[in-house]
FISE-723804 format. One record per atom (N, C-alpha, C, CB): residue in one letter; x, y, z. Coordinates in steps of 0.05 Angstrom, whole numbers, plus 5000, padded with zeros to 4 digits. Each point is the difference from the previous one (the first is absolute). Glycine has a CB too. Layout:
BEGIN
NODE/a/X/Y/Z
...
//
This chain:
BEGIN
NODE/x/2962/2281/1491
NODE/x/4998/4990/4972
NODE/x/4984/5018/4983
NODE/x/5004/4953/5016
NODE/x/5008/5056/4959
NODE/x/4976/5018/4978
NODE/x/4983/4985/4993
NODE/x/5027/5026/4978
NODE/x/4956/4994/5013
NODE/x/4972/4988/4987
NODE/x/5002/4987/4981
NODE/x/4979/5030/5011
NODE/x/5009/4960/4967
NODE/x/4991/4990/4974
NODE/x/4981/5019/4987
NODE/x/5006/4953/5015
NODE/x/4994/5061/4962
NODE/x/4984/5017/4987
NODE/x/4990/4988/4966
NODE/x/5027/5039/5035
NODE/x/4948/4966/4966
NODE/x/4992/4995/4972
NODE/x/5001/5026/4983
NODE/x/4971/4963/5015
NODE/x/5032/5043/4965
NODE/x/5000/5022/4985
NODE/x/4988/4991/4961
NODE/x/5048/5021/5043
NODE/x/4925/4987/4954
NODE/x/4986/4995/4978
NODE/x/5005/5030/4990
NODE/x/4964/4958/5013
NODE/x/5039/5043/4955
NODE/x/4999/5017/4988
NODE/x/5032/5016/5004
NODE/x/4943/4996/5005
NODE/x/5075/4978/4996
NODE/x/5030/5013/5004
NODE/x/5012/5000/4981
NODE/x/5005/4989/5036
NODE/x/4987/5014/4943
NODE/x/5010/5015/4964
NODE/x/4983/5025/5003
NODE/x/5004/4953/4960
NODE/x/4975/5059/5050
NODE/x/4992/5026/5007
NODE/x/5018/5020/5005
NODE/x/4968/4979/5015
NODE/x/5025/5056/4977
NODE/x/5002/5015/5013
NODE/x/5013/5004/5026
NODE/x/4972/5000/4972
NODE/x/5013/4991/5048
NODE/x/4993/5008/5029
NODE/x/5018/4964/5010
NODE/x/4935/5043/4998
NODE/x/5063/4943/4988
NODE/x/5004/4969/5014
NODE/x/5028/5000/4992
NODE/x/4953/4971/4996
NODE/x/5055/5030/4978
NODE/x/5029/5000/5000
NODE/x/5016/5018/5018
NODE/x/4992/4987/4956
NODE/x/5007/5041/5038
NODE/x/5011/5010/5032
NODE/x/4997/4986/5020
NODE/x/4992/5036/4991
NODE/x/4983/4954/5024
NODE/x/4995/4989/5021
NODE/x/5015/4975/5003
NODE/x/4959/5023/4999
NODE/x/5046/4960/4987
NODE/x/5021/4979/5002
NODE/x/5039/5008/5003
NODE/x/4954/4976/4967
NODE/x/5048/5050/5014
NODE/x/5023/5003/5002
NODE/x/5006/5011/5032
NODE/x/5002/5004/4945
NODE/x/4973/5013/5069
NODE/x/5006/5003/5023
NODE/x/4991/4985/5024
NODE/x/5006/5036/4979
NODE/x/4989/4942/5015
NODE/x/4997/4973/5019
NODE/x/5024/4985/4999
NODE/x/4953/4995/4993
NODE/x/5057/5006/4998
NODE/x/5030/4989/5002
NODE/x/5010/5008/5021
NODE/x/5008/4998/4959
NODE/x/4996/5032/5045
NODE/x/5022/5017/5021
NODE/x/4982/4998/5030
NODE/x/5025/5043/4958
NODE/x/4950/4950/5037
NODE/x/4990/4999/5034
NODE/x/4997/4982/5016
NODE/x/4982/5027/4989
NODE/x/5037/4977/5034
NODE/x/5008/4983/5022
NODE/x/4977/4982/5010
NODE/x/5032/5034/5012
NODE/x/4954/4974/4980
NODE/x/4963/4981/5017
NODE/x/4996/4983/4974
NODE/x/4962/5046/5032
NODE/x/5052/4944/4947
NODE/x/4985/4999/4983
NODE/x/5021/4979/4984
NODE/x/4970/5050/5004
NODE/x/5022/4918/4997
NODE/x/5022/4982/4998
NODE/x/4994/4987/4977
NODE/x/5009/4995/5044
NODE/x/4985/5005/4943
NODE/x/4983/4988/4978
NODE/x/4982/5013/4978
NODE/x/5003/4972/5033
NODE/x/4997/5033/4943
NODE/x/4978/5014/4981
NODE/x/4999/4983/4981
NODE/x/5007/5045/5008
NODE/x/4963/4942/4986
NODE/x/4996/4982/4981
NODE/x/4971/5022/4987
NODE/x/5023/4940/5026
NODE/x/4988/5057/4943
NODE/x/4988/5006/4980
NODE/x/4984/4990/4988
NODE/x/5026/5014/5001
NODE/x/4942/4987/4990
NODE/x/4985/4982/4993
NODE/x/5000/5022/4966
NODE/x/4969/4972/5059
NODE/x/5035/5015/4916
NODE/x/5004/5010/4973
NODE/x/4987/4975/4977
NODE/x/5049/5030/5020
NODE/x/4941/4982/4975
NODE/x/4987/4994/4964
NODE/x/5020/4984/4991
NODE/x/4977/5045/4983
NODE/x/5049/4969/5017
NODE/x/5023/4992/4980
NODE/x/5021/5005/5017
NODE/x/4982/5011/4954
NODE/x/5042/4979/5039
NODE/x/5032/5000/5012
NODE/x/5004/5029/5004
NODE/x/5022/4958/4972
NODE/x/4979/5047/5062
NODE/x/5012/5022/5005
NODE/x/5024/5005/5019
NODE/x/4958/5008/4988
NODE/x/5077/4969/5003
NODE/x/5010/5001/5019
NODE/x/5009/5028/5007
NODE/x/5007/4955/4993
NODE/x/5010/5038/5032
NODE/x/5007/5019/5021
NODE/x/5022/4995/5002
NODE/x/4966/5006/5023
NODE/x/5054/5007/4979
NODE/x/5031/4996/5013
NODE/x/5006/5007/5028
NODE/x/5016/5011/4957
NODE/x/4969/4977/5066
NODE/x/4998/5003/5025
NODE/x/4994/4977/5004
NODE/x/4991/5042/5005
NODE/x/5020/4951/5015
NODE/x/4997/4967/5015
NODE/x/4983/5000/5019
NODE/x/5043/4987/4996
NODE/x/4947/5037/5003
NODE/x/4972/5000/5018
NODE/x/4973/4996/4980
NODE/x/5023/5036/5037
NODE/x/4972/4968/4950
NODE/x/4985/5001/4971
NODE/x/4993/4976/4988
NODE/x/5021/5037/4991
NODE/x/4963/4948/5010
NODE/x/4988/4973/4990
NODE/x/4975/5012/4980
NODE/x/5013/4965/5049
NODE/x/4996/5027/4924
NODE/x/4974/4999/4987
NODE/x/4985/4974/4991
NODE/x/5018/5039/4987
NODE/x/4967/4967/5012
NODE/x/4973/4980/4995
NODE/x/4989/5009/4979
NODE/x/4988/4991/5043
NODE/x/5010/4992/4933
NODE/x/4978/5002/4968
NODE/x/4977/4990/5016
NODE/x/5031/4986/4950
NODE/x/4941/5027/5052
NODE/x/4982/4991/5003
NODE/x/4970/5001/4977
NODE/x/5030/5008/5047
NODE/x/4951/4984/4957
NODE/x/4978/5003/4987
NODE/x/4975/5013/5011
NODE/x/5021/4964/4981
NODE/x/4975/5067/5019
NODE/x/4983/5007/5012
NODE/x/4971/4983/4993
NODE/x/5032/5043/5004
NODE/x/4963/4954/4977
NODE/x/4977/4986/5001
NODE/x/4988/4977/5013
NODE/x/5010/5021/4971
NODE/x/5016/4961/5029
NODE/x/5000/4978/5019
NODE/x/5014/5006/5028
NODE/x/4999/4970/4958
NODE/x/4995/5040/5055
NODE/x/5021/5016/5030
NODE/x/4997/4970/5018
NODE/x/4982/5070/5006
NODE/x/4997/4928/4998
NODE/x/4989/4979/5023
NODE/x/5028/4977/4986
NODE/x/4925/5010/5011
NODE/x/5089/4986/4967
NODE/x/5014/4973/4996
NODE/x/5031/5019/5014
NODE/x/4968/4965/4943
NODE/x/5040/5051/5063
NODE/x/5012/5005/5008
NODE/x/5004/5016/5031
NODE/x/5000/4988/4952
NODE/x/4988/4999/5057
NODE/x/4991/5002/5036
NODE/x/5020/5002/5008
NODE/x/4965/4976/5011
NODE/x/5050/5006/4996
NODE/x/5022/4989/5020
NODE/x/5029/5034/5001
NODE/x/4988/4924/4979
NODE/x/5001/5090/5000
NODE/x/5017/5026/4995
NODE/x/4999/5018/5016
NODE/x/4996/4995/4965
NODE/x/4972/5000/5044
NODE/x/4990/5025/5021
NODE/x/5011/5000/5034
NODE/x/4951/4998/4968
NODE/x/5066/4974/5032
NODE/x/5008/5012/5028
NODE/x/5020/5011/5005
NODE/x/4980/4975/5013
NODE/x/5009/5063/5000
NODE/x/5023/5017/5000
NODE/x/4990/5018/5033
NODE/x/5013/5006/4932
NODE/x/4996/5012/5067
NODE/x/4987/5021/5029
NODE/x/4984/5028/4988
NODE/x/5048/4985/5035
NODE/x/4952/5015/4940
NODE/x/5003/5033/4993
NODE/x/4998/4995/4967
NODE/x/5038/5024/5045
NODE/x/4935/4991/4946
NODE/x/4987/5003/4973
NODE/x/5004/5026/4992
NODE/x/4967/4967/5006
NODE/x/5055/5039/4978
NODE/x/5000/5018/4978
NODE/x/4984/4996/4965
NODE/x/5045/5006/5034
NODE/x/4922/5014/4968
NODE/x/4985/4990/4982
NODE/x/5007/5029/4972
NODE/x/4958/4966/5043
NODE/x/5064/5031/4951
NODE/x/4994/5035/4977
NODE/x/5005/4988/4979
NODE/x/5018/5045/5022
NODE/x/4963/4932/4965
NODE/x/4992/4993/4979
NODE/x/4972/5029/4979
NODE/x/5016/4939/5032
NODE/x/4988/5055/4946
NODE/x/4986/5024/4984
NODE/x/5007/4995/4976
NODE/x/5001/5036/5031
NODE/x/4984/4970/4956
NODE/x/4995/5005/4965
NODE/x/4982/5022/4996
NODE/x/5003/4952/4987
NODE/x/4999/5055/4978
NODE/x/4973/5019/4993
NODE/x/4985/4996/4993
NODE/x/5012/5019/4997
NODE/x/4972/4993/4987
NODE/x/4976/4984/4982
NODE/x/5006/4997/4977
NODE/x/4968/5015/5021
NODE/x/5054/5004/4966
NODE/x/5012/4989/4972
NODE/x/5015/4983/4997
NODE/x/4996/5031/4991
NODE/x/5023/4959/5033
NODE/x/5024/4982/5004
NODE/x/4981/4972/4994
NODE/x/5035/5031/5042
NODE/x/4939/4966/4976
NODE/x/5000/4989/5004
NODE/x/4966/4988/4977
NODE/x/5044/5016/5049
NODE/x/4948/5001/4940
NODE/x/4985/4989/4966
NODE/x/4979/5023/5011
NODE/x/5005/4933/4982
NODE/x/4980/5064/5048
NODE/x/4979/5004/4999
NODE/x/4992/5004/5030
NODE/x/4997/4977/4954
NODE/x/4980/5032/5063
NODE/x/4995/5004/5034
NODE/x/4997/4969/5010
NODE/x/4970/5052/4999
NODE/x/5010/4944/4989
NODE/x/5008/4958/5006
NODE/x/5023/4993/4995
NODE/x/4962/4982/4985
NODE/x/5057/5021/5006
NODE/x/5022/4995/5006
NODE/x/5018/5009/5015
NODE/x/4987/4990/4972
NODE/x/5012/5029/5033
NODE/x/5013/5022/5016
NODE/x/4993/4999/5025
NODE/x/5002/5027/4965
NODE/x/4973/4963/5037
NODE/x/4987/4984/5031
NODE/x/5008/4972/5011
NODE/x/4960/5022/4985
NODE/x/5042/4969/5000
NODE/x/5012/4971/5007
NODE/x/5031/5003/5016
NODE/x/4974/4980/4952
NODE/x/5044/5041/5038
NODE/x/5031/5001/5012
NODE/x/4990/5010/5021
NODE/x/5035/5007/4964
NODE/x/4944/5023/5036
NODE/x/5008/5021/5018
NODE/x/4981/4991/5033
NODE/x/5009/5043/4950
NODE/x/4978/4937/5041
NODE/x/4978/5006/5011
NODE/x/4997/4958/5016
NODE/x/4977/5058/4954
NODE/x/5022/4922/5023
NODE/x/4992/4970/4999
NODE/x/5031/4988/5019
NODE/x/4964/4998/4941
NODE/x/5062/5017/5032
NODE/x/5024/4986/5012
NODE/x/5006/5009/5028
NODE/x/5020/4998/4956
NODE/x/4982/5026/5044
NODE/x/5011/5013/5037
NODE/x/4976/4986/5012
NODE/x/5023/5058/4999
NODE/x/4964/4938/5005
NODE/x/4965/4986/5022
NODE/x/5010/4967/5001
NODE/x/4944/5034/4974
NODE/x/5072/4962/5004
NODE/x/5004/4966/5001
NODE/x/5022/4998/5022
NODE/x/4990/4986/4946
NODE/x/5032/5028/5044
NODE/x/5022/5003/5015
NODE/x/5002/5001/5032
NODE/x/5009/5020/4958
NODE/x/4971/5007/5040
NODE/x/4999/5002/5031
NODE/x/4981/4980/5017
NODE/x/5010/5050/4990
NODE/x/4982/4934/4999
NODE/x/4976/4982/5007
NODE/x/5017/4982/5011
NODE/x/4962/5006/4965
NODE/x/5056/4978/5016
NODE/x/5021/4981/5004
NODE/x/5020/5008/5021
NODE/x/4993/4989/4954
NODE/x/5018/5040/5042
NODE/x/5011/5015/5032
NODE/x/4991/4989/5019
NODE/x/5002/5041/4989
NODE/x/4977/4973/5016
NODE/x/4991/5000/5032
NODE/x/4991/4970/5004
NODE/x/4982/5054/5005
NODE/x/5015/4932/4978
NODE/x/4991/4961/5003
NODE/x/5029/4994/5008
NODE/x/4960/4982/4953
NODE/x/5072/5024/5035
NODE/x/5013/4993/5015
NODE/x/5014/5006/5013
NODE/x/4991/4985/4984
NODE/x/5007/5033/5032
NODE/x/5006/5027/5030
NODE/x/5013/5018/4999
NODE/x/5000/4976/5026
NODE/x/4999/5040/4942
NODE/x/5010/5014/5007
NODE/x/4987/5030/5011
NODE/x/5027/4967/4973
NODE/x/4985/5049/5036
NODE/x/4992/5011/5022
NODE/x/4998/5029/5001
NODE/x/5016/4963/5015
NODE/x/4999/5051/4958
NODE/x/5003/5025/4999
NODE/x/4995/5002/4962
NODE/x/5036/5008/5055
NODE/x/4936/5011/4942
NODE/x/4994/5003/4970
NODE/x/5003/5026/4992
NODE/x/4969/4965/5000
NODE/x/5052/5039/4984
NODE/x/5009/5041/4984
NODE/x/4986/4990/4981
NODE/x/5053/5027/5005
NODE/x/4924/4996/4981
NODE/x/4982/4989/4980
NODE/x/5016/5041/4979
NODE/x/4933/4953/5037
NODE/x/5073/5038/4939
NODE/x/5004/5035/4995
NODE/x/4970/5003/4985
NODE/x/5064/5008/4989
NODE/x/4927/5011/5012
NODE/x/4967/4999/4994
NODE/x/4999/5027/4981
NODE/x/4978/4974/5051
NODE/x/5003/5043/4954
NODE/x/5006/5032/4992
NODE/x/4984/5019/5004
NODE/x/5020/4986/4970
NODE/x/4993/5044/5026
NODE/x/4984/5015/5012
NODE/x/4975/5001/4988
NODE/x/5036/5022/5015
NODE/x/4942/4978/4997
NODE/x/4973/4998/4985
NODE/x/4983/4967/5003
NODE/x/5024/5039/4961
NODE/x/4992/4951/5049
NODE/x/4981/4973/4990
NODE/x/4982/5000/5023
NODE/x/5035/4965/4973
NODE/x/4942/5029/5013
NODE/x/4976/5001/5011
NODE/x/4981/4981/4982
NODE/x/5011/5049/5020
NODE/x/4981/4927/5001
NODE/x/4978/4984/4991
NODE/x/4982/5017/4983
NODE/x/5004/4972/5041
NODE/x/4979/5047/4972
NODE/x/4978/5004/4983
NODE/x/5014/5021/4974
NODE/x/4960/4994/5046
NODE/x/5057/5014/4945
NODE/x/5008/5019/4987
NODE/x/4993/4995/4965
NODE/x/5036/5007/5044
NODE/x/4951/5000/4949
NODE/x/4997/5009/4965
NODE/x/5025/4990/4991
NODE/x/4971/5047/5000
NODE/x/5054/4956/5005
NODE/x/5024/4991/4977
NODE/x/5001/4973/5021
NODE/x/5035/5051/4973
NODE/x/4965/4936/4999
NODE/x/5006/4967/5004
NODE/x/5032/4986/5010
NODE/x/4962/5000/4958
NODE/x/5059/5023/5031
NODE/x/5023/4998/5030
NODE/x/4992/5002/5016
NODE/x/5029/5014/4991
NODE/x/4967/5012/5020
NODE/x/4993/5011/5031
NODE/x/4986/4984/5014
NODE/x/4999/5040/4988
NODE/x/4983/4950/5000
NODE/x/4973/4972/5002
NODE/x/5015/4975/5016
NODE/x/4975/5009/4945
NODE/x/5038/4980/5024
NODE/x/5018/4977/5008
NODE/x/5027/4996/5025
NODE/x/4983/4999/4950
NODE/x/5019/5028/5054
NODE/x/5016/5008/5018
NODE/x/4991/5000/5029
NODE/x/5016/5022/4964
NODE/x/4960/4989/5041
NODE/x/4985/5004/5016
NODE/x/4982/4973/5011
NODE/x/5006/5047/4978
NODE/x/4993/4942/5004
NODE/x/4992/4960/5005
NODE/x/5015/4986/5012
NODE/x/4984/4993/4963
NODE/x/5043/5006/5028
NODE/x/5016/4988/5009
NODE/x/5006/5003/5030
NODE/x/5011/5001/4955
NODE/x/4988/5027/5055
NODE/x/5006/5013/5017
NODE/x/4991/4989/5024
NODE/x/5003/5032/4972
NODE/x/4961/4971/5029
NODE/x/4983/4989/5010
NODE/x/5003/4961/5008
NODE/x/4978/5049/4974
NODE/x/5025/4944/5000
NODE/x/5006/4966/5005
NODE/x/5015/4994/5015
NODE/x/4994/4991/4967
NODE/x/5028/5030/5025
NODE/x/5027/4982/5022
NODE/x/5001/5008/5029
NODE/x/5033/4999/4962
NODE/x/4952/5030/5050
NODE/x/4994/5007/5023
NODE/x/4992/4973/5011
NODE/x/4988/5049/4990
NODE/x/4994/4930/5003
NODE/x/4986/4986/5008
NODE/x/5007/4976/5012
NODE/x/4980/5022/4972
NODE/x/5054/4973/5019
NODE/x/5011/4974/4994
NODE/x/5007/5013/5029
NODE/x/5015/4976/4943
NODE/x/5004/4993/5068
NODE/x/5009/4992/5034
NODE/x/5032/5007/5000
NODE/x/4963/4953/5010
NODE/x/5041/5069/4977
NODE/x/5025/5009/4998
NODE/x/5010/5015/5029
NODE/x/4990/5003/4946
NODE/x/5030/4995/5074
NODE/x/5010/5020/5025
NODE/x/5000/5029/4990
NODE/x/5034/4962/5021
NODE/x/4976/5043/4958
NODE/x/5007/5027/4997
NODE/x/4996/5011/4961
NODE/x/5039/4989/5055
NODE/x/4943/5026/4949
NODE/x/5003/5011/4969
NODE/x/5004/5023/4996
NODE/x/4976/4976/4989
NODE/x/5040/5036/4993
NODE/x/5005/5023/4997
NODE/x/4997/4993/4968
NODE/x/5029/5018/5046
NODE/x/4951/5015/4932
NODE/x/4995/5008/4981
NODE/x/5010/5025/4987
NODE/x/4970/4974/5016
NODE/x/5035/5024/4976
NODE/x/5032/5022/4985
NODE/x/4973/5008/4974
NODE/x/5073/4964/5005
NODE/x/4926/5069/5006
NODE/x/4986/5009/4977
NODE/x/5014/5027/4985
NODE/x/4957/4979/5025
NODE/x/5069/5019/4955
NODE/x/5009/5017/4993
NODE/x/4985/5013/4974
NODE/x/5039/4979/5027
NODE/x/4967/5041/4969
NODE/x/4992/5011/4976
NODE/x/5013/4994/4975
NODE/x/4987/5030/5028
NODE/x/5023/4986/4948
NODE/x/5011/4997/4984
NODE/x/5031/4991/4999
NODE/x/4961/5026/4993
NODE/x/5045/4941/4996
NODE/x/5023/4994/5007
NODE/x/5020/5004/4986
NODE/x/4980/4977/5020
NODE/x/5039/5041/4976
NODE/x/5020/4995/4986
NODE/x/5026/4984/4997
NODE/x/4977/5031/5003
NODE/x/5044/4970/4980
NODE/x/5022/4981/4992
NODE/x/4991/4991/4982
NODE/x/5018/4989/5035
NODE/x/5009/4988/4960
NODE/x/5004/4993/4974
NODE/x/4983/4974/4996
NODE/x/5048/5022/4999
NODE/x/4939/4967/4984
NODE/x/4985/4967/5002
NODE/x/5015/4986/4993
NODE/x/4961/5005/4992
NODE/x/5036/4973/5006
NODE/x/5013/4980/4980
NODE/x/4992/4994/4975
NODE/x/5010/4984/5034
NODE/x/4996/5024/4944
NODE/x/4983/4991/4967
NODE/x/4977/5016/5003
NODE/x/5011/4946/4990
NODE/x/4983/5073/5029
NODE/x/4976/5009/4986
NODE/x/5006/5029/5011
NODE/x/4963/4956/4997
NODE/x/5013/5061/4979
NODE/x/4991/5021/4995
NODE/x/4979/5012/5014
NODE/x/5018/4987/4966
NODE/x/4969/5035/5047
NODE/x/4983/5009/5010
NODE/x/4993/5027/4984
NODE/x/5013/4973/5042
NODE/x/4975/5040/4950
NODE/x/5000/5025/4985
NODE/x/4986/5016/5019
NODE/x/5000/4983/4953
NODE/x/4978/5004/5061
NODE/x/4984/5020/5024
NODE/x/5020/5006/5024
NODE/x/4950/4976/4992
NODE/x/5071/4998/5012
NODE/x/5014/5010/5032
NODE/x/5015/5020/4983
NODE/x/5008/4954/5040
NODE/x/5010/5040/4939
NODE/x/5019/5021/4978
NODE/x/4986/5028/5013
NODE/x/5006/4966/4944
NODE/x/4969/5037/5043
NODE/x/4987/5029/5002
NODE/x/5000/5006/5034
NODE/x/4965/4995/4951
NODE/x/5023/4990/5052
NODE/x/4992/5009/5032
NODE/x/5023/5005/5007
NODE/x/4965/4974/5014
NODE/x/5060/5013/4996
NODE/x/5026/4999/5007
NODE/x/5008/5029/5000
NODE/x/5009/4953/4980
NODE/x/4980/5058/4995
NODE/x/5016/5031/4992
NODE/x/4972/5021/5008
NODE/x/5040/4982/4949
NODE/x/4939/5007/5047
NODE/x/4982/5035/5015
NODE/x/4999/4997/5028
NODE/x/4962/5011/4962
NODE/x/5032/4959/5041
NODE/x/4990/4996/5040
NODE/x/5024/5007/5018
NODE/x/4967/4953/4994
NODE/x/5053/5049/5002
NODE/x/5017/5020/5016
NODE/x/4995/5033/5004
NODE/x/5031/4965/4984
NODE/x/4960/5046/4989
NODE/x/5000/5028/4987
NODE/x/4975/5004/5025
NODE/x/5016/5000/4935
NODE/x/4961/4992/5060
NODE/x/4972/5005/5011
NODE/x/5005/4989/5033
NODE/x/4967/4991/4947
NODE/x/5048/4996/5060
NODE/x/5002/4999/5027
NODE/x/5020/5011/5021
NODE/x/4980/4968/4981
NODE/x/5022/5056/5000
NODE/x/5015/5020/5017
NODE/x/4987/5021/5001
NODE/x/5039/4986/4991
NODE/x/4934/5012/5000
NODE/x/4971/5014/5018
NODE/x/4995/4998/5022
NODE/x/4982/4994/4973
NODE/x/5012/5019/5042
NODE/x/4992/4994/5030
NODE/x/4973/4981/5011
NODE/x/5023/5047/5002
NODE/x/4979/4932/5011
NODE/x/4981/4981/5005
NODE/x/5003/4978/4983
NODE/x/4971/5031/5014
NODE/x/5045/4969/4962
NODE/x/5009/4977/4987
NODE/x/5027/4985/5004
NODE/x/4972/5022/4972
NODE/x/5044/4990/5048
NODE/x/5027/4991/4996
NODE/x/4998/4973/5002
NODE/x/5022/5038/5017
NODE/x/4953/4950/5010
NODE/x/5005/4964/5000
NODE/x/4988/4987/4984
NODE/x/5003/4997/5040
NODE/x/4993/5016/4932
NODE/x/4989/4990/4979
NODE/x/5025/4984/4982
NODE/x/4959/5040/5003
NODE/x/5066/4974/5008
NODE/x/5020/4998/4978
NODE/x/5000/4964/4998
NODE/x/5033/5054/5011
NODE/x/4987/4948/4959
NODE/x/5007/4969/4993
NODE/x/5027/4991/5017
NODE/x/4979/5006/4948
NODE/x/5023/4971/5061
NODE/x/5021/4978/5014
NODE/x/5007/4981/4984
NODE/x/4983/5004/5040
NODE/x/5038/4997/4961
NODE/x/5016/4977/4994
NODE/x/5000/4969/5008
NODE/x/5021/5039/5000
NODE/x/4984/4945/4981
NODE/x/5001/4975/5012
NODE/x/5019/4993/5018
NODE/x/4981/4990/4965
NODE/x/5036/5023/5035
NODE/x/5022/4995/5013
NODE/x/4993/5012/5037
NODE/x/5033/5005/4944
NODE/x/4956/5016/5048
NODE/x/4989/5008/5035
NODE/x/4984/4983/5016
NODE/x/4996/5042/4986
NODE/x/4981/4954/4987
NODE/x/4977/4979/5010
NODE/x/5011/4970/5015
NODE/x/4970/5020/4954
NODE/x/5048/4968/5025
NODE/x/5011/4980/5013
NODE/x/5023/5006/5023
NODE/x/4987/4978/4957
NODE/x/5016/5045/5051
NODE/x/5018/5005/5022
NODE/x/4982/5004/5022
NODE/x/5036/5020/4974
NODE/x/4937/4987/5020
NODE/x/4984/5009/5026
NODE/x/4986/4965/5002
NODE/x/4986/5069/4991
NODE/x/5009/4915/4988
NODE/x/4993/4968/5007
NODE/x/5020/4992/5023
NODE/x/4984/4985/4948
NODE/x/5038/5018/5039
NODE/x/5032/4987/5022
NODE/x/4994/5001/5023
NODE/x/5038/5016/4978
NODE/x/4958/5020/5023
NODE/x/5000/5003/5029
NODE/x/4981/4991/5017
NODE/x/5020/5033/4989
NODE/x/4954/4963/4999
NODE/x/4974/4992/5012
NODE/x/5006/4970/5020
NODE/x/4970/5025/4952
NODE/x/5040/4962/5025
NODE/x/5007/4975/5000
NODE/x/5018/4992/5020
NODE/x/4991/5002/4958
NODE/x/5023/5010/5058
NODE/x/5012/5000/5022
NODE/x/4990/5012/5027
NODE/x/5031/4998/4967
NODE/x/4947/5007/5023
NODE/x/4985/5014/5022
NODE/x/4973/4972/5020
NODE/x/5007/5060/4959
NODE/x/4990/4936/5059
NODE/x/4974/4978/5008
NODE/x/4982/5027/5005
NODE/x/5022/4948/5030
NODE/x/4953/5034/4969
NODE/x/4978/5016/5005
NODE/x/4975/4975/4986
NODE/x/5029/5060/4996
NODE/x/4947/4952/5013
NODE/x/4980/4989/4991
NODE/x/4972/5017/4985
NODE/x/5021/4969/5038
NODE/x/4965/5015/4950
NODE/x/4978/5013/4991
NODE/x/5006/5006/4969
NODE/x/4988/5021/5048
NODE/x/4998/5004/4947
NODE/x/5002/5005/4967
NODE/x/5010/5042/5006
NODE/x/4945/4948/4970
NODE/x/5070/5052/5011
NODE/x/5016/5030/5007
NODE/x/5010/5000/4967
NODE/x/5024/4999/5062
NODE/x/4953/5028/4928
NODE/x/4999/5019/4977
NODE/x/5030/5017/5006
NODE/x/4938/5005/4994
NODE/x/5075/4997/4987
NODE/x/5026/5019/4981
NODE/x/4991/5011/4984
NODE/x/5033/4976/5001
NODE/x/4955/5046/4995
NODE/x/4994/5026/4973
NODE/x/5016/5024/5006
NODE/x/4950/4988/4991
NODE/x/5057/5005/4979
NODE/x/5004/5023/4980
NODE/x/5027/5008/5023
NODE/x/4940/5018/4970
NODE/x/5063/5003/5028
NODE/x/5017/5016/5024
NODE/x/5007/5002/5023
NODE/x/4989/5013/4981
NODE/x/4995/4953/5026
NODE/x/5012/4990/5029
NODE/x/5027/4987/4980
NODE/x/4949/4985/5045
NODE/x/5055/5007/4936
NODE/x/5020/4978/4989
NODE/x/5024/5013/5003
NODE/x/4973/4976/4965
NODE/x/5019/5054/5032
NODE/x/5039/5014/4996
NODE/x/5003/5007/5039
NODE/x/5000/5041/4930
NODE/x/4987/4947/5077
NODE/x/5011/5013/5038
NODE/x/5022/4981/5002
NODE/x/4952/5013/5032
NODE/x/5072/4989/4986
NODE/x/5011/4984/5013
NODE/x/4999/4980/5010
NODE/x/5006/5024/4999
//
């Protein structure tokens, strides 16, 4: 019998791919979407759910699945301000996965990024790096942390002007030598290297950076 998978942040980048390629994998019987707002799917594997991140705990009974896909994210302009921008990146994924592992599930893909680091001066990298730490902590079988660099593709309704730029020099400069696993990935890889994880058992907590993401 396939698993059951949760997938937050599946109007994302990195999550919408990741749903369109949870459909095609054989381990993988079920994908329910936890969304702000109406995000159907034309797959009969695909259940969405409108939920209320703020109130998560009223929608419990959602969390029983085998396998937490967390690549929820905002910015700080999307989102007014860093207190705000903390609350999605940082309050919502910690609620979610809290409620996970309370009801068994068993395998947590967190997409995180390159750099995050608790103690770090930028308040991403920071908030990134918090999170990181918290969820190590939780009674999860198996975690794996996806730390890609600069993501490219298309968003949905929104604009980036820094990935825009980056997109076009961070290729140029990483065909320097010692930078190549600096380069930018795609959402579409990222959520191909989640897939695969996700069919994999194992235990403990197991880091993905940067240029481990494009291996086979």
């Amino acid at each position: 019998m396939g698993k059951t998978a949760i997938v937050i942040g599946a109007t994302g980048l990195v999550g919408s791919q990741l749903v369109k390629q949870l459909v095609d994998q054989a381990h993988i019987s079920q994908v329910i979407t936890l969304t702000r707002r109406p995000a159907p799917y034309k797959n009969e594997k695909v259940i969405n759910h409108v939920v209320d991140f703020d109130h998560l705990a009223q929608h419990a009974q959602l969390f029983k699945a085998d396998i937490l896909f967390s690549c929820l994210g905002t910015t700080k302009k999307a989102a007014g301000s860093i207190a705000a921008q903390r609350k999605v990146d940082f309050y919502y994924q910690l609620k979610v996965a809290e409620l996970a592992v309370k009801h068994g599930v068993q395998h947590y893909l967190l997409v995180s990024s390159s750099g995050a680091n608790a103690n770090s001066g930028n308040a991403y990298l920071q908030m990134k790096g918090e999170l990181e730490q918290t969820v190590k902590t939780l009674a999860f079988d198996q975690i794996s942390i996806i730390q890609p660099s600069l993501l490219l593709g298309e968003r949905n309704n929104e604009f980036r002007i820094g990935e825009k730029l980056g997109s076009v020099l961070l290729p140029i400069l990483c065909m320097l030598p010692g930078l190549r696993k600096y380069r930018p990935i795609t959402g579409k890889q990222v959520a191909a290297k989640m897939c695969a994880l996700s069919a994999e058992s194992g235990s403990g907590v197991a880091y993905f950076k940067l240029d481990e993401l494009f291996k086979d």
